[in-house]
N, CA and C atoms as a LAMMPS dump frame, in Angstrom:
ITEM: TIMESTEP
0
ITEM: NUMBER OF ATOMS
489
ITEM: BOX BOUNDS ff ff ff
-5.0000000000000000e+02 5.0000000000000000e+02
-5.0000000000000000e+02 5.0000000000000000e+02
-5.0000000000000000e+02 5.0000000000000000e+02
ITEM: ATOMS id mol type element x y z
1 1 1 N -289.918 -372.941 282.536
2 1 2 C -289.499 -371.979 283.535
3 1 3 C -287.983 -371.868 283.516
4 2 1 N -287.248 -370.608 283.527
5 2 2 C -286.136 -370.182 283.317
6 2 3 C -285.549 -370.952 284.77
7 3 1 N -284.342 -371.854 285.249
8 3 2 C -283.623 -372.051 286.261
9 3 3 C -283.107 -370.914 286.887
10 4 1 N -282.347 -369.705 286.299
11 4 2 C -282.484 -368.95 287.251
12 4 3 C -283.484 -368.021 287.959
13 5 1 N -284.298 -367.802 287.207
14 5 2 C -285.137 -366.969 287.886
15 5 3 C -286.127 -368.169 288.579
16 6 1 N -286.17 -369.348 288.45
17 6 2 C -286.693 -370.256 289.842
18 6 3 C -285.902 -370.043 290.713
19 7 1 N -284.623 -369.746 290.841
20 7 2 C -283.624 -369.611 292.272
21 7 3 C -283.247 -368.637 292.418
22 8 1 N -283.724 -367.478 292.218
23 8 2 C -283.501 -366.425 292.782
24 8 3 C -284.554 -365.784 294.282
25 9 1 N -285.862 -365.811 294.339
26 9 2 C -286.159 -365.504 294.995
27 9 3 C -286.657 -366.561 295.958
28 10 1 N -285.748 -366.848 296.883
29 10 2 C -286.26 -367.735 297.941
30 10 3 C -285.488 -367.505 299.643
31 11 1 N -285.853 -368.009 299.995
32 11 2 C -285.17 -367.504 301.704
33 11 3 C -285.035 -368.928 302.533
34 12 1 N -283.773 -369.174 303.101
35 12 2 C -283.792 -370.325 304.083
36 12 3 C -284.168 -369.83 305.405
37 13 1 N -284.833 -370.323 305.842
38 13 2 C -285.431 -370.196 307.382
39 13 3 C -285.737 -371.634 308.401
40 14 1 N -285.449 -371.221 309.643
41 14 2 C -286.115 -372.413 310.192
42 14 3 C -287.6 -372.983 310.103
43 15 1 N -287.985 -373.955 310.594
44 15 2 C -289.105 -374.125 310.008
45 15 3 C -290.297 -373.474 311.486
46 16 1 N -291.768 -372.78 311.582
47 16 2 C -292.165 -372.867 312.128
48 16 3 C -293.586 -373.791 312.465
49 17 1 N -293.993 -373.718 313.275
50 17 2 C -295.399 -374.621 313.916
51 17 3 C -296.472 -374.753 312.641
52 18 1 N -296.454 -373.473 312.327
53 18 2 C -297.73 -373.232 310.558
54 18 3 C -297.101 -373.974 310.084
55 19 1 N -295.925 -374.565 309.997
56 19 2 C -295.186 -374.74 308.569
57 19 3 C -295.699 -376.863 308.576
58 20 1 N -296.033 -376.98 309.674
59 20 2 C -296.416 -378.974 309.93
60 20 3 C -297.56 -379.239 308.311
61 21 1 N -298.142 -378.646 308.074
62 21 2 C -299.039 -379.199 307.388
63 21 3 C -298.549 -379.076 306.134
64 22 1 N -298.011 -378.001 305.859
65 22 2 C -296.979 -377.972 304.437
66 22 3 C -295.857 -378.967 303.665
67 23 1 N -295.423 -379.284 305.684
68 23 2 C -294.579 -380.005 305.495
69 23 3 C -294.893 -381.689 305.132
70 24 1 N -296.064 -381.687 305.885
71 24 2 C -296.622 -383.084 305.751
72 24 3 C -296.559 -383.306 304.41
73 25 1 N -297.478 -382.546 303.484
74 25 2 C -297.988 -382.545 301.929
75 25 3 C -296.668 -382.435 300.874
76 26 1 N -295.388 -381.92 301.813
77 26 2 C -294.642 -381.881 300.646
78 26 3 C -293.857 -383.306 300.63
79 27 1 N -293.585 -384.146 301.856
80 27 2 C -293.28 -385.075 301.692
81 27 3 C -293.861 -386.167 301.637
82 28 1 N -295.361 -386.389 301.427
83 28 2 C -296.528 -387.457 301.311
84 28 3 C -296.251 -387.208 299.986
85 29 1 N -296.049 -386.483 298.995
86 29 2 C -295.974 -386.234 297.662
87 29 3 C -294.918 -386.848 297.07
88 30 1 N -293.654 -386.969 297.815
89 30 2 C -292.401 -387.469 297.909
90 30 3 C -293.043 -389.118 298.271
91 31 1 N -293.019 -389.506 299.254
92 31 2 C -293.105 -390.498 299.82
93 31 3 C -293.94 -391.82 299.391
94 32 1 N -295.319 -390.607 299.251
95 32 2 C -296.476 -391.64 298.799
96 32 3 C -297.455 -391.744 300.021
97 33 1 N -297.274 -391.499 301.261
98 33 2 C -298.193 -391.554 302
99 33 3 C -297.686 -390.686 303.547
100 34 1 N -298.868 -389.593 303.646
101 34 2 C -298.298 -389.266 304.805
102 34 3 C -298.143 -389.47 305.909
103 35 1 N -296.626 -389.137 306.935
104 35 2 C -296.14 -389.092 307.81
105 35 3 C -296.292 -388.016 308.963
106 36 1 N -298.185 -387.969 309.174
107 36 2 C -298.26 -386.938 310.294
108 36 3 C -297.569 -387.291 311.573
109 37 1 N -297.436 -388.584 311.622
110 37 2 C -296.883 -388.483 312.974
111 37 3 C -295.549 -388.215 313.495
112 38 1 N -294.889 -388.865 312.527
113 38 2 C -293.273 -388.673 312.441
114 38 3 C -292.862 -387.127 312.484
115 39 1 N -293.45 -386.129 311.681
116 39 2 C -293.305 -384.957 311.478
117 39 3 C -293.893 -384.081 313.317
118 40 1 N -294.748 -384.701 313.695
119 40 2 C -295.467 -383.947 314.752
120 40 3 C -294.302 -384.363 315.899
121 41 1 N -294.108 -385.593 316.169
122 41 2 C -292.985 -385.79 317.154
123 41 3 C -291.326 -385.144 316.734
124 42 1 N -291.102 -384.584 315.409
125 42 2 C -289.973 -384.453 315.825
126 42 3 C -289.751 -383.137 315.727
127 43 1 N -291.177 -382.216 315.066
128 43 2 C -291.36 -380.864 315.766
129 43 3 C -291.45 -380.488 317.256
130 44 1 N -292.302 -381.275 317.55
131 44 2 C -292.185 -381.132 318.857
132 44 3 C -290.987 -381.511 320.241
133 45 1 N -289.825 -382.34 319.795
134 45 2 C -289.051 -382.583 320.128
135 45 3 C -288.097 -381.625 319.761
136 46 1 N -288.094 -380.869 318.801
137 46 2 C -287.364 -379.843 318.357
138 46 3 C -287.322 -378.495 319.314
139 47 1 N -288.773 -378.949 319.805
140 47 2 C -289.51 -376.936 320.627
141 47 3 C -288.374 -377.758 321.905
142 48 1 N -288.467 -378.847 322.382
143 48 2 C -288.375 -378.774 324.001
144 48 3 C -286.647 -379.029 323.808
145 49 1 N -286.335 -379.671 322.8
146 49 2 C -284.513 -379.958 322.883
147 49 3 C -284.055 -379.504 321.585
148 50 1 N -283.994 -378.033 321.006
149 50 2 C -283.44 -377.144 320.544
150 50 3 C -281.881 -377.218 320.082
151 51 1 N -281.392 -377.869 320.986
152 51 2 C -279.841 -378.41 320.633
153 51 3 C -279.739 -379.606 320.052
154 52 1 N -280.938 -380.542 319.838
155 52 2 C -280.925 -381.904 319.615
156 52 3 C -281.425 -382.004 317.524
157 53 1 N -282.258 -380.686 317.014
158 53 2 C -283.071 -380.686 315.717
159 53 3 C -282.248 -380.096 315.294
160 54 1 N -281.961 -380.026 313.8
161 54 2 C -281.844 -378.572 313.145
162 54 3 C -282.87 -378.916 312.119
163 55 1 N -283.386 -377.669 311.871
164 55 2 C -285.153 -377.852 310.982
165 55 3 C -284.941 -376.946 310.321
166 56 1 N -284.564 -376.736 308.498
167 56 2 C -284.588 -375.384 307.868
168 56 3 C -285.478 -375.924 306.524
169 57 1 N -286.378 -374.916 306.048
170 57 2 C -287.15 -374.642 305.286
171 57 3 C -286.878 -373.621 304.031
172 58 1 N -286.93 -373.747 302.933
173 58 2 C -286.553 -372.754 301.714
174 58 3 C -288.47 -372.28 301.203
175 59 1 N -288.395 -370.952 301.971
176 59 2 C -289.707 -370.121 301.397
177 59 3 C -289.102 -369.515 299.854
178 60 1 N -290.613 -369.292 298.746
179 60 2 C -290.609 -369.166 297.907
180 60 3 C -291.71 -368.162 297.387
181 61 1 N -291.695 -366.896 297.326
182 61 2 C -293.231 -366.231 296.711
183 61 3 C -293.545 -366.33 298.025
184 62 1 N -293.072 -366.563 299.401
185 62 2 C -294.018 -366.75 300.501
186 62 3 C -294.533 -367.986 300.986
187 63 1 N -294.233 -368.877 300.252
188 63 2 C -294.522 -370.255 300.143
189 63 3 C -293.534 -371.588 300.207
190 64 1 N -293.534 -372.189 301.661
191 64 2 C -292.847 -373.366 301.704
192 64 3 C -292.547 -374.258 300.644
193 65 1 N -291.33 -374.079 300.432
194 65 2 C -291.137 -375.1 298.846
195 65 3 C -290.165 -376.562 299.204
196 66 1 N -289.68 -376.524 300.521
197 66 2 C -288.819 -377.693 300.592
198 66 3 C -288.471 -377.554 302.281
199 67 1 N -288.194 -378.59 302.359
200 67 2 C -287.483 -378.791 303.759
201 67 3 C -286.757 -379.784 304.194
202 68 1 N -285.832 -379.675 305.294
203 68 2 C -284.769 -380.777 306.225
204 68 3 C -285.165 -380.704 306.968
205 69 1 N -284.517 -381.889 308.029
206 69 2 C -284.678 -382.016 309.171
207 69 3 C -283.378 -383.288 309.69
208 70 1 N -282.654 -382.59 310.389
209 70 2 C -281.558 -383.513 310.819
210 70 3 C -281.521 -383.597 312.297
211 71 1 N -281.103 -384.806 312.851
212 71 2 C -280.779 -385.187 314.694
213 71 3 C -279.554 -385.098 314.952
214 72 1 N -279.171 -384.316 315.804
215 72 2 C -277.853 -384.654 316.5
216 72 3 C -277.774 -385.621 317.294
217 73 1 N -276.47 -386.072 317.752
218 73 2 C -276.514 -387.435 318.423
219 73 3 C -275.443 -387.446 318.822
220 74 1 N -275.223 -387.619 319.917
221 74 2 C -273.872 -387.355 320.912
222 74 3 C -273.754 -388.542 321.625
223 75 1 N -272.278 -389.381 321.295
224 75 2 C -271.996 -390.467 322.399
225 75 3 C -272.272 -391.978 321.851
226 76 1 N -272.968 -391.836 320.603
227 76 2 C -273.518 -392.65 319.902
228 76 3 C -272.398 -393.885 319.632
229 77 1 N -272.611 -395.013 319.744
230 77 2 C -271.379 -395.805 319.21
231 77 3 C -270.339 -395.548 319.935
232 78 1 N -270.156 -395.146 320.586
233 78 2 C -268.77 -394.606 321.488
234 78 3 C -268.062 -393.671 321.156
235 79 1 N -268.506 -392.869 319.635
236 79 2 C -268.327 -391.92 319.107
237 79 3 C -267.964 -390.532 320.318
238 80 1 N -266.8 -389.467 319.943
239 80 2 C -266.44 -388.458 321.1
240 80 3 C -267.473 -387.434 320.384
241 81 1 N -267.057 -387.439 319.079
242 81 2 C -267.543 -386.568 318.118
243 81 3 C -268.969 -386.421 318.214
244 82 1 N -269.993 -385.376 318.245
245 82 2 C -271.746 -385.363 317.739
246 82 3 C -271.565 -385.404 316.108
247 83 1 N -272.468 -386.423 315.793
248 83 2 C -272.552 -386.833 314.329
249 83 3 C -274.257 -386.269 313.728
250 84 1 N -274.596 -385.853 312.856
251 84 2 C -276.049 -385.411 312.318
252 84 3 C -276.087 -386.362 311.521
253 85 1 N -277.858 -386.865 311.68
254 85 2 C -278.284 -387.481 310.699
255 85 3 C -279.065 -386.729 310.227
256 86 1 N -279.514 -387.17 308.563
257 86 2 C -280.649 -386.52 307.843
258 86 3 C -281.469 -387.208 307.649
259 87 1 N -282.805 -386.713 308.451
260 87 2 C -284.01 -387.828 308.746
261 87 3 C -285.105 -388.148 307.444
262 88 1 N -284.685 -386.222 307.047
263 88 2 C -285.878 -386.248 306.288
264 88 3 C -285.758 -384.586 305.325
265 89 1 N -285.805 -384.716 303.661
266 89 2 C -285.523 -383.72 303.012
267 89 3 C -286.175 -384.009 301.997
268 90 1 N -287.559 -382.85 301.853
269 90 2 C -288.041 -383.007 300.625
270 90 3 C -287.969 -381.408 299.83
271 91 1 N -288.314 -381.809 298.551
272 91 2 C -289.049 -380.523 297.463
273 91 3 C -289.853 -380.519 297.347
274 92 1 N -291.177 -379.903 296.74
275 92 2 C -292.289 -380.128 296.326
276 92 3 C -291.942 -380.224 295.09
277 93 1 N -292.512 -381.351 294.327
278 93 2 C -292.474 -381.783 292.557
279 93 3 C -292.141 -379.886 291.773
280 94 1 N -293.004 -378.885 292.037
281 94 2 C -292.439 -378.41 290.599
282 94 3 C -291.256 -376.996 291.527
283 95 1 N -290.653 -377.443 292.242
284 95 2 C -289.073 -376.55 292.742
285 95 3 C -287.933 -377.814 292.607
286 96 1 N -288.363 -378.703 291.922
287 96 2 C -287.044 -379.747 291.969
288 96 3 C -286.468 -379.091 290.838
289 97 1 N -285.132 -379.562 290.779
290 97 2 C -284.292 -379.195 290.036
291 97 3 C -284.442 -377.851 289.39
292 98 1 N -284.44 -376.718 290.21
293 98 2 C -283.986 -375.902 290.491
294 98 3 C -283.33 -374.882 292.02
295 99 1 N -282.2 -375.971 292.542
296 99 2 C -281.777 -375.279 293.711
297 99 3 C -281.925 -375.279 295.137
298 100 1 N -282.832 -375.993 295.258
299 100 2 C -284.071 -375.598 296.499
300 100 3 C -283.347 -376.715 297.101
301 101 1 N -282.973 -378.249 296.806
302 101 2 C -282.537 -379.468 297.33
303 101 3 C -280.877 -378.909 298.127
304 102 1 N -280.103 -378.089 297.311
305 102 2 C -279.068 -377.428 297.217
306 102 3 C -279.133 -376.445 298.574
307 103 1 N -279.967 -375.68 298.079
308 103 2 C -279.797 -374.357 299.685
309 103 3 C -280.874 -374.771 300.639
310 104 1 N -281.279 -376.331 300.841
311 104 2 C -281.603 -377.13 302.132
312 104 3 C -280.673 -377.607 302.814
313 105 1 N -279.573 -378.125 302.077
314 105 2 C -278.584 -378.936 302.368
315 105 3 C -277.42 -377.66 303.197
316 106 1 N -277.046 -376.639 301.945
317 106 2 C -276.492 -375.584 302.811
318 106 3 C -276.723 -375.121 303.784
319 107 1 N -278.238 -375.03 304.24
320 107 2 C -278.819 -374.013 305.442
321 107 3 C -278.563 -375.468 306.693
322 108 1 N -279.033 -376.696 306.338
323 108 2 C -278.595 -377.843 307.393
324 108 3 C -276.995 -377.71 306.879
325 109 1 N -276.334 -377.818 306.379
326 109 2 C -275.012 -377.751 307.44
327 109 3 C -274.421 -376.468 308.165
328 110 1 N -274.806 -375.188 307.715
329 110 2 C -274.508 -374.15 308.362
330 110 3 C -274.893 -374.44 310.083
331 111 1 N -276.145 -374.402 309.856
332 111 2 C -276.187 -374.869 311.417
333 111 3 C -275.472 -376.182 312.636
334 112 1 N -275.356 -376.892 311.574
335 112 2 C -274.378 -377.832 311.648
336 112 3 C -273.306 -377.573 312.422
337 113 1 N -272.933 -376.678 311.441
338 113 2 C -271.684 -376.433 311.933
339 113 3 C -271.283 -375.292 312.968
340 114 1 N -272.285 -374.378 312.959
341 114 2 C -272.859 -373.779 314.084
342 114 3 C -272.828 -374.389 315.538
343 115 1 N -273.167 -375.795 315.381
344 115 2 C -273.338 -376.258 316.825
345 115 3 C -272.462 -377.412 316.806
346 116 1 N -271.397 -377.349 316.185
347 116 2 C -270.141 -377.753 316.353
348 116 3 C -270.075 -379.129 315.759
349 117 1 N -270.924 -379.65 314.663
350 117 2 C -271.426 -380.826 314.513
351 117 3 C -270.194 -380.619 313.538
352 118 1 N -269.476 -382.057 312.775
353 118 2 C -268.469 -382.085 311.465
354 118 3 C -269.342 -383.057 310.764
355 119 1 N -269.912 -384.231 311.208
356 119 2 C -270.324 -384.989 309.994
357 119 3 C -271.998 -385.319 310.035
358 120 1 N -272.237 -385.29 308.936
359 120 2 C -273.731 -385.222 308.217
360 120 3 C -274.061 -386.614 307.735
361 121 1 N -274.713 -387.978 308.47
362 121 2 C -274.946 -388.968 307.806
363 121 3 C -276.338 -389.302 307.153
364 122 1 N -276.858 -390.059 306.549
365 122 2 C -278.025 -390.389 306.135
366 122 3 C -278.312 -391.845 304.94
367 123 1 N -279.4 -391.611 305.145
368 123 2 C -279.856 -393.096 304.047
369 123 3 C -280.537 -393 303.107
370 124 1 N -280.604 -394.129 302.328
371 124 2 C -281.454 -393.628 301.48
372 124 3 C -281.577 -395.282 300.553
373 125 1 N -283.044 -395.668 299.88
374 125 2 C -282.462 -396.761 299.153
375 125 3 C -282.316 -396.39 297.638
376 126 1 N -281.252 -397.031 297.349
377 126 2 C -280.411 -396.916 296.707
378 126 3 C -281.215 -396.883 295.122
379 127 1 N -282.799 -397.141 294.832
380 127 2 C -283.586 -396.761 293.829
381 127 3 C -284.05 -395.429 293.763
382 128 1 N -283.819 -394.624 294.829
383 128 2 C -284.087 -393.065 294.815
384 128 3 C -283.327 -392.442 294.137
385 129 1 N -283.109 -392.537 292.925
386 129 2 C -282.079 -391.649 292.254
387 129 3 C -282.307 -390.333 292.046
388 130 1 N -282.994 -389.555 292.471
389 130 2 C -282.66 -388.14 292.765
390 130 3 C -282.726 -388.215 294.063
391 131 1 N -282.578 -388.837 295.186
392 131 2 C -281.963 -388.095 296.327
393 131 3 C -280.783 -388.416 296.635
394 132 1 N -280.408 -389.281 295.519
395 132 2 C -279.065 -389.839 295.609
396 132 3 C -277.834 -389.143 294.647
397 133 1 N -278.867 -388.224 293.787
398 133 2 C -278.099 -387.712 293.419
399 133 3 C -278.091 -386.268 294.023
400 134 1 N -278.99 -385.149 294.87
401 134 2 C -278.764 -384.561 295.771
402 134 3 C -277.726 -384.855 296.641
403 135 1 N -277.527 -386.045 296.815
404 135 2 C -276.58 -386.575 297.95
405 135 3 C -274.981 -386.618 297.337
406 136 1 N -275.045 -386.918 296.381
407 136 2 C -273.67 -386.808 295.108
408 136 3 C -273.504 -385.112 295.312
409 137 1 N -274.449 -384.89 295.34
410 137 2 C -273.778 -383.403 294.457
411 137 3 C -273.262 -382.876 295.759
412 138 1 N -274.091 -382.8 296.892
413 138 2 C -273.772 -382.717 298.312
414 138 3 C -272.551 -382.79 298.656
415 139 1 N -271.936 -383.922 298.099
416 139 2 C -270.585 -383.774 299.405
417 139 3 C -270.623 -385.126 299.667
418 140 1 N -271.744 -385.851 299.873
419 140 2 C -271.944 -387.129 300.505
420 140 3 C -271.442 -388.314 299.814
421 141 1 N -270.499 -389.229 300.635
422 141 2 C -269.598 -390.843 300.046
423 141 3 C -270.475 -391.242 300.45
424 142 1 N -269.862 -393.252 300.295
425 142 2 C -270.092 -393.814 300.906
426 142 3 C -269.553 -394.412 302.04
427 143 1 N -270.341 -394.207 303.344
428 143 2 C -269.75 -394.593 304.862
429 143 3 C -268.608 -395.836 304.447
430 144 1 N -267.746 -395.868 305.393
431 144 2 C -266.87 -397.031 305.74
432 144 3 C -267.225 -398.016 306.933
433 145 1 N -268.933 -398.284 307.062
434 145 2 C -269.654 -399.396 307.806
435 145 3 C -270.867 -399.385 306.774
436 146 1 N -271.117 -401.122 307.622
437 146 2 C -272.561 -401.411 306.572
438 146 3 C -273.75 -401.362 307.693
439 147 1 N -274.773 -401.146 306.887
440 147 2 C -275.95 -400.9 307.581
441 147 3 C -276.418 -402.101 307.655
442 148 1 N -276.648 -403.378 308.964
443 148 2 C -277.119 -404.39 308.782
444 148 3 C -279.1 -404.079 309.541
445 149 1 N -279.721 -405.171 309.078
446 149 2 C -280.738 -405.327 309.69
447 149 3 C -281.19 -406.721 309.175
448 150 1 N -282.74 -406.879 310.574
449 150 2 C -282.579 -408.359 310.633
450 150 3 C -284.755 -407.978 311.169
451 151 1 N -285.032 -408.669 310.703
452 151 2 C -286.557 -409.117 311.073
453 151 3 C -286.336 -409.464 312.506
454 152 1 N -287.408 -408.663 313.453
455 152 2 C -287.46 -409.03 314.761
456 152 3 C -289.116 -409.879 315.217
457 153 1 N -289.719 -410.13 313.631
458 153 2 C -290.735 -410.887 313.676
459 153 3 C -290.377 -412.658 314.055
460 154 1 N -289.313 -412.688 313.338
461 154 2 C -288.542 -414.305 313.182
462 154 3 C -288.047 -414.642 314.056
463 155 1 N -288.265 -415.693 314.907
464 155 2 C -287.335 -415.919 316.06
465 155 3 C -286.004 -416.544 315.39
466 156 1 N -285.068 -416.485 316.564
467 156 2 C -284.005 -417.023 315.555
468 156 3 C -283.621 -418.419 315.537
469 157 1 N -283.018 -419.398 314.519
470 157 2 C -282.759 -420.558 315.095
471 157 3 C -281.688 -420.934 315.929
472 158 1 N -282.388 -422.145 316.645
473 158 2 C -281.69 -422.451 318.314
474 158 3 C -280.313 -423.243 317.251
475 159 1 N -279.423 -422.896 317.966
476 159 2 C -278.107 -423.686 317.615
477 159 3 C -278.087 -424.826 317.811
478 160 1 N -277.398 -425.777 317.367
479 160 2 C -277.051 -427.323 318.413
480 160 3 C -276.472 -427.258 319.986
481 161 1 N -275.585 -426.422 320.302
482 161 2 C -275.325 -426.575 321.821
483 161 3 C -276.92 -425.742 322.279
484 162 1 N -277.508 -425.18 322.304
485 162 2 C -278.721 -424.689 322.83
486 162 3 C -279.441 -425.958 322.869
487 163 1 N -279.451 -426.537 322.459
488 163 2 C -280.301 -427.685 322.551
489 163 3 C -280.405 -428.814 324.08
């Protein structure tokens, strides 16, 4: 398939209510297993706090071929600034690498920046090398903090003065 004529006919749009099940399948395909629930709560958190989602979708032939989904977050960390995260951005296997990862990323920061947001954070582990390299081509460094985490299964050990 010719690259440009895969990126020529497509449209960024927000995403609508039809669009949950598309969306599920395009990132269970990605993922490996789907995330109905994650997807249903943060559509629906999207309908009632509108200022809180930005949700854009790249149609293709008529047909959902990819999507974002980023949170705003205001106050966070003591932060003055609202910072966006990117929760969640897939393709479907045969629109990768042609574009579609590209004018997801554009249509989430337009709005972005629309609602006055400047910075775009996100994760990713570091064996995903194509979303890491979406993320390269993006715009996206690496933060100047580390992401710690800790098992909340383990209790922790008692010190000597605890004793």
């Amino acid at each position: 398939m010719n690259i440009a004529a895969a990126t020529v006919d497509k449209t960024i749009r927000p995403l609508k209510p039809d669009d949950l099940e598309r969306v599920i399948a395009i990132d269970a395909d990605q993922v490996g297993a789907p995330r109905r629930r994650f997807f249903e709560k943060r559509l629906a958190h999207a309908k009632r706090h509108p200022e809180d989602i930005v949700h854009v979708g790249v149609v293709r032939d008529g047909a959902l071929v990819g999507f974002a989904m980023a949170r705003i977050m205001r106050g966070e960390f003591g932060r003055e600034q609202a910072v966006a995260t990117l929760d969640a951005v897939s393709v479907e296997r045969d629109s990768r690498e042609h574009g579609v990862g590209h004018a997801l990323m554009d249509g989430v920061t337009a709005v972005l920046r629309q609602k006055g947001v400047y910075s775009l954070q996100s994760e990713s582990d570091w064996t995903n090398h194509s979303l890491l390299r979406l993320f390269d081509a993006s715009g996206f460094g690496l933060a100047p903090r580390l992401v710690l985490e800790r098992s909340v299964l383990t209790p922790l050990a008692e010190s000597a003065d605890e004793q």
